[in-house]
Backbone as a ProteinNet text record, in pm:
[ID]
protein_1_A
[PRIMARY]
XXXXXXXXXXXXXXXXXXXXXXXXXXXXXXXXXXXXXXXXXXXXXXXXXXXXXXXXXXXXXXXXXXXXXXXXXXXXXXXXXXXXXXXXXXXXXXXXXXXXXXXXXXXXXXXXXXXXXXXXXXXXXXXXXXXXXXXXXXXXXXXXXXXXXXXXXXXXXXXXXXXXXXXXXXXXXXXXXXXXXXXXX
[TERTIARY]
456.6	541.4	469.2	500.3	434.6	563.3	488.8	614.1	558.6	604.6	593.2	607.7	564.3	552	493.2	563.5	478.6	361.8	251.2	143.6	47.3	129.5	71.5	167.9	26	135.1	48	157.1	133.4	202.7	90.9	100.9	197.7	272.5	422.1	439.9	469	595.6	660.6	779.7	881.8	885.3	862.9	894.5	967.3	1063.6	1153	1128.4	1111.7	1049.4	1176.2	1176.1	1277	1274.3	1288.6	1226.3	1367.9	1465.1	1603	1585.3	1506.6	1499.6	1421.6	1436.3	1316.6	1228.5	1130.6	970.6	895.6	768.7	675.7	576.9	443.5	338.3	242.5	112.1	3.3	-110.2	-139	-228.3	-342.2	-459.1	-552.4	-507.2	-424.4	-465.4	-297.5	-265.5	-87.8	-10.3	97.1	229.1	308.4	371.2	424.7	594.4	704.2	798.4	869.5	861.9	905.4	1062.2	1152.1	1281.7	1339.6	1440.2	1530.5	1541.4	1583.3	1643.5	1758.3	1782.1	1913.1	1918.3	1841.3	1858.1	1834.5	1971.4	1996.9	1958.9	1924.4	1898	1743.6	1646.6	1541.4	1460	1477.2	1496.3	1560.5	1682.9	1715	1643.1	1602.6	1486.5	1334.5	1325.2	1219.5	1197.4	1338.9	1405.2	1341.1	1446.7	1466.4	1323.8	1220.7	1120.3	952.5	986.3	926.9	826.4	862.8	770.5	660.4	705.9	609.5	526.4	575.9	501.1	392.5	405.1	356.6	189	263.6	165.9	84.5	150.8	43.2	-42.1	-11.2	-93	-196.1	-201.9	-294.3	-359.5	-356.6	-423.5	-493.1	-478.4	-584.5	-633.9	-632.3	-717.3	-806.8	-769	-899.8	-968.1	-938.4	-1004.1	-1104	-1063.5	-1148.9	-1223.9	-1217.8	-1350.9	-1434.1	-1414.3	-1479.5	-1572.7	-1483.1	-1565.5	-1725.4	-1660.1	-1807.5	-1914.8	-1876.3	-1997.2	-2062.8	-1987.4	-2063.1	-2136.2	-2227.8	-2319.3	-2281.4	-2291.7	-2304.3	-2407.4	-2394.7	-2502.7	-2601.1	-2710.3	-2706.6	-2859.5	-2855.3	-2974.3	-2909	-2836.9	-2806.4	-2796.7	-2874.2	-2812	-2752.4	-2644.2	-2529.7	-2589.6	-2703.5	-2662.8	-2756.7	-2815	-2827.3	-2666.6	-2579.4	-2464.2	-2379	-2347.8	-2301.8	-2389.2	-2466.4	-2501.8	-2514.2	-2490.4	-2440.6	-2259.9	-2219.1	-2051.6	-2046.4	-2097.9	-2114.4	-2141.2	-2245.3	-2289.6	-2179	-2156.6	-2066.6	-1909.8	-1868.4	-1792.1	-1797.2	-1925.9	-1940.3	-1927.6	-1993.3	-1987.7	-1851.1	-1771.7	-1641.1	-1536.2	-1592.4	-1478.7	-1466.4	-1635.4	-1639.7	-1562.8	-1601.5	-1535.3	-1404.9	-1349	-1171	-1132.1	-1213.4	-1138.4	-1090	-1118.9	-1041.9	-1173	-1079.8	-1177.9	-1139.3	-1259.3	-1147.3	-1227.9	-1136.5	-1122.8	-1217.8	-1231	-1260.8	-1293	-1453.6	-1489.4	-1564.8	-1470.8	-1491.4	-1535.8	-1574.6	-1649.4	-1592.1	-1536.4	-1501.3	-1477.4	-1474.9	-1418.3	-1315	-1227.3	-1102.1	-1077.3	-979.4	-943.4	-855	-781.7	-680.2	-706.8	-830.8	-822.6	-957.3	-997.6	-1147.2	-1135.4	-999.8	-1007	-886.1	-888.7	-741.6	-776.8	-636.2	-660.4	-511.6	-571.1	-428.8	-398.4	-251.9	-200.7	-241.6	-325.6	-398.2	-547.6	-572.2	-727.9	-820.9	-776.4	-867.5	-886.1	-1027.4	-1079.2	-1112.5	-1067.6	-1154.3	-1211.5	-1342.9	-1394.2	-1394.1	-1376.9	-1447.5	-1587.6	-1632.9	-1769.6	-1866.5	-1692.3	-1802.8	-1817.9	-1801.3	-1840.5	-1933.1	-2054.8	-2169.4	-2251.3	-2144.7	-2197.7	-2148.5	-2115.4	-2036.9	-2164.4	-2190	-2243	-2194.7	-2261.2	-2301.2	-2150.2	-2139.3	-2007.2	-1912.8	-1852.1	-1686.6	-1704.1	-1800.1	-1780.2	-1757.9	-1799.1	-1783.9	-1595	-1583.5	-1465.5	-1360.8	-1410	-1299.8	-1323.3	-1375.8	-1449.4	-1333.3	-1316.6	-1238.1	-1103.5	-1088.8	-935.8	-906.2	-961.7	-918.3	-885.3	-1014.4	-961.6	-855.3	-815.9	-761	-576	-568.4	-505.2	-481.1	-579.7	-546.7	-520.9	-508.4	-421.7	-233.7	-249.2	-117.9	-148.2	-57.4	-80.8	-7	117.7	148.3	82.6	122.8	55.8	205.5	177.6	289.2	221.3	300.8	270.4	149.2	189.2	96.7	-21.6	-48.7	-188.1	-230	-192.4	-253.2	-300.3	-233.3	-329.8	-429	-421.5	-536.9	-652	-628.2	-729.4	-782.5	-706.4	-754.1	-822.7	-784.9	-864.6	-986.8	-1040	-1224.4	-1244.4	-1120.1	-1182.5	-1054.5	-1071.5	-992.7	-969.9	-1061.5	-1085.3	-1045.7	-964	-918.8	-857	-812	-811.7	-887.1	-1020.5	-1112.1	-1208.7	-1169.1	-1235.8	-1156.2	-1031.5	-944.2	-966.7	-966.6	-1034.8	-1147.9	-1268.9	-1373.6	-1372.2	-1319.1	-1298.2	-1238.5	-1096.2	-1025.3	-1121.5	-1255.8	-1320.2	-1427.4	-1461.3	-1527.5	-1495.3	-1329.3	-1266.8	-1289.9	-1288.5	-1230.3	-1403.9	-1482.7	-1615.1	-1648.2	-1615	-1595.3	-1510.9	-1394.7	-1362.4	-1383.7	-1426.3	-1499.3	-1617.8	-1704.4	-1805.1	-1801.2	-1742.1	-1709.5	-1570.2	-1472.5	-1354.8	-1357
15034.2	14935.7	14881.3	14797.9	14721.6	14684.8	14641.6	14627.1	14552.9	14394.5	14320.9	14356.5	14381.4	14373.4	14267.2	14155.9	14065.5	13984.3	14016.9	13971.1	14085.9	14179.4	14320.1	14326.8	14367.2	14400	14576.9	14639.2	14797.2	14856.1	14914.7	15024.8	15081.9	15160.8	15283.4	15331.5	15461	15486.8	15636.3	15636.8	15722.6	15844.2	15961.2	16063	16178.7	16252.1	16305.4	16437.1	16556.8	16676.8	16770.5	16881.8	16954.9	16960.2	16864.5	16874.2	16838	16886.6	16839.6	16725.4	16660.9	16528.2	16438.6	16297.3	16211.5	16180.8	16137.1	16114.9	16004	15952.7	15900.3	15961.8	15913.5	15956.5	15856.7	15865.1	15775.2	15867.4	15847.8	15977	15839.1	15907.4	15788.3	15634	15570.7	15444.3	15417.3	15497.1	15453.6	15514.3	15430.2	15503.9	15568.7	15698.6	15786.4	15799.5	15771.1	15759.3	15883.2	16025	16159.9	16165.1	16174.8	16179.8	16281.6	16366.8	16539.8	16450.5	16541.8	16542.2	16483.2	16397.8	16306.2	16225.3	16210.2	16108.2	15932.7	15916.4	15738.4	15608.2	15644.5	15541.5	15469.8	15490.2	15501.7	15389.8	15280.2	15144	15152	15177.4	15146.1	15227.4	15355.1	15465.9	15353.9	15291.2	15241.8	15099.7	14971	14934.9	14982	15093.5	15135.8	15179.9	15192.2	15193.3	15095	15032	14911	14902.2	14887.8	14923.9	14995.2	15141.9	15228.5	15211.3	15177.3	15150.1	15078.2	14939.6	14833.8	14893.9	14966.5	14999.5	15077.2	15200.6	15266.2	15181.5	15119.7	15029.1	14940.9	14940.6	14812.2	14960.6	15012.6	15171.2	15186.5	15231.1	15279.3	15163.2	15032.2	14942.2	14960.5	14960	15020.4	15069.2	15208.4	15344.3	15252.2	15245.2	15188.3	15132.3	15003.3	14904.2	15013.9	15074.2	15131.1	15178.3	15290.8	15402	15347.7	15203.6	15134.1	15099.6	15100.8	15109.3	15220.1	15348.3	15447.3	15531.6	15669.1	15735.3	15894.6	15954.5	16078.2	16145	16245	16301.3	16397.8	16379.6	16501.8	16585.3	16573.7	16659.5	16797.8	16836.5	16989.2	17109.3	17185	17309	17368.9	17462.9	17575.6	17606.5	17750.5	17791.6	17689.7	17593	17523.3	17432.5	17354.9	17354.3	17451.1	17580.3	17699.7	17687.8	17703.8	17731.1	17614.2	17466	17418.6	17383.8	17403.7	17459.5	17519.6	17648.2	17762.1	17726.5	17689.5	17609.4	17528.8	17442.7	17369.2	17447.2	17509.3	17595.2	17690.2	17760	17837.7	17722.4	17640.9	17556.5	17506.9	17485.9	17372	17528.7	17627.8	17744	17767.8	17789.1	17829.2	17678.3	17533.5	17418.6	17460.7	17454.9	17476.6	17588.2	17703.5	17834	17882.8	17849.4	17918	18056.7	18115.2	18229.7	18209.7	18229.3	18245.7	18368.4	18432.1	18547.4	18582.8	18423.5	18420.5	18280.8	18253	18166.3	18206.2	18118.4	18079.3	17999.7	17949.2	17808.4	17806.5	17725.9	17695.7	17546.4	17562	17391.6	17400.3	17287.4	17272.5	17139.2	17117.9	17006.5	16899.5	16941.5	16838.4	16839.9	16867.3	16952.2	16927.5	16913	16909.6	17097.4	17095.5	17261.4	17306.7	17430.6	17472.2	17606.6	17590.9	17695.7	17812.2	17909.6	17988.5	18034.2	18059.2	18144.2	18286.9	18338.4	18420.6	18396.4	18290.1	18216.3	18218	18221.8	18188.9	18064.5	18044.5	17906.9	17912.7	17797.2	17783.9	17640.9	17580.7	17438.2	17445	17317.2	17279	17246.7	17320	17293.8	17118	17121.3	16940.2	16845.5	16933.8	16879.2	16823.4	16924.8	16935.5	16768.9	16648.8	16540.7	16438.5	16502.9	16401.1	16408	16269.6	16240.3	16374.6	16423.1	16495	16466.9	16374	16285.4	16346.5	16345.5	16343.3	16511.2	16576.9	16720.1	16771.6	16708.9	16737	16710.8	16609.7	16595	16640.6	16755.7	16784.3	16940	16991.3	17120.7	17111.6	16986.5	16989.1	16981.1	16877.8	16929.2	17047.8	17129.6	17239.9	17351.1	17362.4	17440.2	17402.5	17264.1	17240.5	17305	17327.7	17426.5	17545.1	17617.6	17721.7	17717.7	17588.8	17544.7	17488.6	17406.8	17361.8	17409.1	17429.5	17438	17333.1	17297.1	17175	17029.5	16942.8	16813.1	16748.3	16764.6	16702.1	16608.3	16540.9	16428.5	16550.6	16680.9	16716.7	16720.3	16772.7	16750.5	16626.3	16533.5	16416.1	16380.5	16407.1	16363.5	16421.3	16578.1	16625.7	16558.3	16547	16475	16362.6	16274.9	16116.1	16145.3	16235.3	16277.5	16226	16329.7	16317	16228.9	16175.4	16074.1	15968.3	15862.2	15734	15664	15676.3	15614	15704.8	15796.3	15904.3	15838.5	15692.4	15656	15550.7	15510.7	15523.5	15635.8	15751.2	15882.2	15925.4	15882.4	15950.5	15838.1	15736	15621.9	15639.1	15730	15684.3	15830.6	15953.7	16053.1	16022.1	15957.7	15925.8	15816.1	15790.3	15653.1	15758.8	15900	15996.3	16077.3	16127.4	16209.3	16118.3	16011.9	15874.3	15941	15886.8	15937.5	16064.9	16133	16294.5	16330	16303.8	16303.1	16217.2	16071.5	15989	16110.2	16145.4	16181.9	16344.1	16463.2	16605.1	16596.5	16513.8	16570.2	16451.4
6881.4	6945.8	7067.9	7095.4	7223.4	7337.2	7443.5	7585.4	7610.4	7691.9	7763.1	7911.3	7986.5	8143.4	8183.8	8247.1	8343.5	8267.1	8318.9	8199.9	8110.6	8118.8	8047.9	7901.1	7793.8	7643	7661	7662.2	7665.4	7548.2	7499.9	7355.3	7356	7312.7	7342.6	7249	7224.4	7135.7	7185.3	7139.4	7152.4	7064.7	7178.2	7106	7155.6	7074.6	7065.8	7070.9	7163.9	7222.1	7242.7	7259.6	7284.7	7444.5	7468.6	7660.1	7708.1	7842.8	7901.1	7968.3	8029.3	8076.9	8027.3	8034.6	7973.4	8115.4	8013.1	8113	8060.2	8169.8	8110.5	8106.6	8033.1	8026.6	7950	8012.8	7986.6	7930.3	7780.5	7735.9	7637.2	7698.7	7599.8	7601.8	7725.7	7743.3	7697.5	7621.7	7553.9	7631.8	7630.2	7717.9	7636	7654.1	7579.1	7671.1	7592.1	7637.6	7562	7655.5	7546.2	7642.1	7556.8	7588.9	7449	7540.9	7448.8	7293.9	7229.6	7100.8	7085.5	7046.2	7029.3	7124.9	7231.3	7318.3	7270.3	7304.9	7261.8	7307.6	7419.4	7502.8	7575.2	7526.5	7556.3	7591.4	7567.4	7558.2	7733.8	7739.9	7874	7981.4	7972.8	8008	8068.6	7970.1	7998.7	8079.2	8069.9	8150.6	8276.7	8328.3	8444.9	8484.3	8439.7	8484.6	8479.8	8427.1	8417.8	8566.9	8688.8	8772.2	8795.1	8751.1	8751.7	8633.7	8516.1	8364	8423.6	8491.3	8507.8	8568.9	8710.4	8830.4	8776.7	8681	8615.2	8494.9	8453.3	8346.8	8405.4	8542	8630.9	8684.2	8775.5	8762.2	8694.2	8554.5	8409.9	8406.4	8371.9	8343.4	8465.6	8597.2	8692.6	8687.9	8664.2	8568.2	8499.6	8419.3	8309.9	8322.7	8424.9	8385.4	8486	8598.4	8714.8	8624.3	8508.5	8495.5	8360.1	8400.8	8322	8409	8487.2	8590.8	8659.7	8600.5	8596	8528.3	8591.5	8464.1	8536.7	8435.1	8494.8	8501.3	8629.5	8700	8538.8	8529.1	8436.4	8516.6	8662.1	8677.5	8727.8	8725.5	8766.7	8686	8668.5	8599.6	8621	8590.2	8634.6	8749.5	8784.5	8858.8	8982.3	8957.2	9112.2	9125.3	9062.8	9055.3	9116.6	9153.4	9168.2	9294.3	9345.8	9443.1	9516.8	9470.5	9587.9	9612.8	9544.4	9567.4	9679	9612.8	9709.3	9885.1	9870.4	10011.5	10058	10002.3	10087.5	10099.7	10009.4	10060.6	10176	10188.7	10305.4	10433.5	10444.4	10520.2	10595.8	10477.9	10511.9	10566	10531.5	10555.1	10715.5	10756	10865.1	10935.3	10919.6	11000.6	11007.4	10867.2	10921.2	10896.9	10910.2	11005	10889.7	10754.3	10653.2	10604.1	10505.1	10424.1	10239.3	10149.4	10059.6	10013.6	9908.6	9868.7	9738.8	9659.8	9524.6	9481	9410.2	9374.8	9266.7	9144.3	9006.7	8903	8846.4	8786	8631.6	8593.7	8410.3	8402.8	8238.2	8185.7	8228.7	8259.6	8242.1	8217.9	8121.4	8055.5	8159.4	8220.8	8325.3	8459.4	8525.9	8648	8736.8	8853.7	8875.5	8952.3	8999.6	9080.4	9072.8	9166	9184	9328.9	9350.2	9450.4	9395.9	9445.2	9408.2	9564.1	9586.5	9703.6	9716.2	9692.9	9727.8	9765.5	9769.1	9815	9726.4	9633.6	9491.2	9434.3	9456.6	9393.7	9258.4	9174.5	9050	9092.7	9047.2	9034.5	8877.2	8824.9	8698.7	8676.7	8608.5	8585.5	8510.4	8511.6	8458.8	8634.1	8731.4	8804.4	8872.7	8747.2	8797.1	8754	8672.7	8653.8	8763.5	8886.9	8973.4	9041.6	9166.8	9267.5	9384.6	9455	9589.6	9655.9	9677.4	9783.9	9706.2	9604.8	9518.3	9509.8	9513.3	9460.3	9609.8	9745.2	9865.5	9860.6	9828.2	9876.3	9784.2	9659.6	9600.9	9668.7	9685.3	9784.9	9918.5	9981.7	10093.5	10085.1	9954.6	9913.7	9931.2	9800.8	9743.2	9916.1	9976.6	10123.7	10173.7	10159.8	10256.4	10221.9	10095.6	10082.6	10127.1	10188.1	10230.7	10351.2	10415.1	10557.7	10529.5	10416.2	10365.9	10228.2	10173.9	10040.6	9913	9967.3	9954	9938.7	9803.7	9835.4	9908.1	10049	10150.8	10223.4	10334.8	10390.2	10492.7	10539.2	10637.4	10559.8	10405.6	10372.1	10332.7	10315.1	10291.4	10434.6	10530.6	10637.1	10697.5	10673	10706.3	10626.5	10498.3	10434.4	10459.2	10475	10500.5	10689	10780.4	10881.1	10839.2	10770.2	10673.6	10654.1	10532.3	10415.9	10458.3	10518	10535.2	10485.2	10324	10234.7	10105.2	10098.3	9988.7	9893.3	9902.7	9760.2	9697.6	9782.8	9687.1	9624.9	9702	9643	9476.9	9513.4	9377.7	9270.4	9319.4	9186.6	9135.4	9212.1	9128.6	9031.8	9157.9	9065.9	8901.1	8915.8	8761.8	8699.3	8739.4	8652.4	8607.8	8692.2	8606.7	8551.9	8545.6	8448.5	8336.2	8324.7	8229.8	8110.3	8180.3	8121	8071.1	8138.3	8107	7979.5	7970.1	7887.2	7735.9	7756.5	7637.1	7627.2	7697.7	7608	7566.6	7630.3	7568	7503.6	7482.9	7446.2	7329.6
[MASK]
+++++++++++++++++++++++++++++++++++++++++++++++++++++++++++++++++++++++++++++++++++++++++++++++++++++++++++++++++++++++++++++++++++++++++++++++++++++++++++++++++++++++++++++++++++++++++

């Protein structure tokens, strides 16, 4: 099925999940409109959100052309990869006074990191195709968790402190998930 927005025709279709509320979702470029079992109304669901459909559909087309103007890194091996993590982690710990407990490295499919409440880092290892700059600044995220741990208004500003420019950091990041995923998944 297709949607008219404005001057956007966006892909869709509806599907029916054992899930209690309806949602959107943008998977591979299509909008996925998953709403409960027997739910009737979905059409008006989507209505009522038409804004956000829209904003996210001008978004991914961003994504997209960006991530044509990019390449990924392929000079790093694991463990020089790993050891500059490492580094800049030691680094950014001692600046903001944090410690962590545990640093990990894997694929992960939805994710560039994570922090757990016990100070455990994981990075994704396809990070090792990003530019120097984006792996710095997903390194400072992730700590900066262990000051807030929350994505709240207080951590977004510690962040943009650094980076004033944090959403062109998160655009080019999603224009290299975009790549990342076209070429391993």
């Amino acid at each position: 099925m297709q949607l008219h927005i404005r001057d956007a025709v966006i892909d869709y279709d509806i599907v029916h999940r054992p899930v209690k509320y309806a949602r959107l979702e943008f998977k591979d470029g299509m909008l996925r409109v998953i709403v409960p079992k027997g739910y009737g109304n979905a059409a008006a669901f989507i209505e009522k959100n038409t804004d956000w459909i829209y904003n996210k559909h001008l978004h991914l087309q961003r994504v997209i052309a960006l991530s044509g103007e990019k390449r990924l890194e392929k000079k790093r091996a694991d463990p020089l990869f790993y050891s500059f993590v490492e580094s800049i982690v030691q680094r950014l710990q001692r600046e903001l006074e944090v410690e962590v407990r545990d640093l990990t490295f894997r694929k992960m499919k939805r994710k560039w990191a994570s922090c757990s409440s016990d100070k455990k880092l994981v990075f994704n290892r396809h990070m090792m195709y990003l530019p120097d700059n984006l792996i710095e600044f997903i390194v400072y995220h992730e700590l900066l968790h262990l000051i807030e741990f929350k994505h709240n208004k207080r951590f977004w500003n510690l962040v943009e402190a650094r980076y004033p420019l944090r959403q062109k950091y998160e655009l080019e990041l999603a224009a290299y998930w975009h790549l990342i995923k076209k070429t391993f998944y």
